[in-house]
C-alpha positions, 0 to 999 in steps of 0.5 A: 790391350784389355783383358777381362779377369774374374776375380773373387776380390776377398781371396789371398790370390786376388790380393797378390794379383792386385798388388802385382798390378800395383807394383808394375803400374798396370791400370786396372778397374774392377767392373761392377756386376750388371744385372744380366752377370747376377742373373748368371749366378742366380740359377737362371736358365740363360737364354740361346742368345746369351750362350752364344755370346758367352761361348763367342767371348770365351772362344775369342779371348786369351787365357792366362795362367796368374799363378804363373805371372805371378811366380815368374815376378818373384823370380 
């Protein structure tokens, strides 16, 4: 199974997280920003196409609450 988190490394629940992952041996492998993710960020107009796909990938996953992950591993 793969999930696909975004994360912004620099924070403190991102430090929980990866020690959390640590601790209970998942692998995990942060995935490099390609040029099509930075044009996202960039104010850039996605394409029809692009949205669709981006709406497709977000109605298709699953959603997980970290914090209670986490919570729930400390208890």
């Amino acid at each position: 199974m793969t999930f696909e988190i975004e994360i912004d490394e620099k924070t403190e629940k991102a430090k929980n997280v990866f020690e959390f992952l640590d601790q209970q041996q998942i692998k995990y492998n942060p995935k490099k920003l390609t040029a099509k993710d930075a044009a996202f960020g960039m104010g850039r107009l996605a394409t029809d196409a692009e949205l669709a796909e981006y709406l497709n990938r977000c109605m298709l996953s699953e959603t997980i609450d970290l914090n209670k992950l986490i919570d729930e591993t400390k208890a």
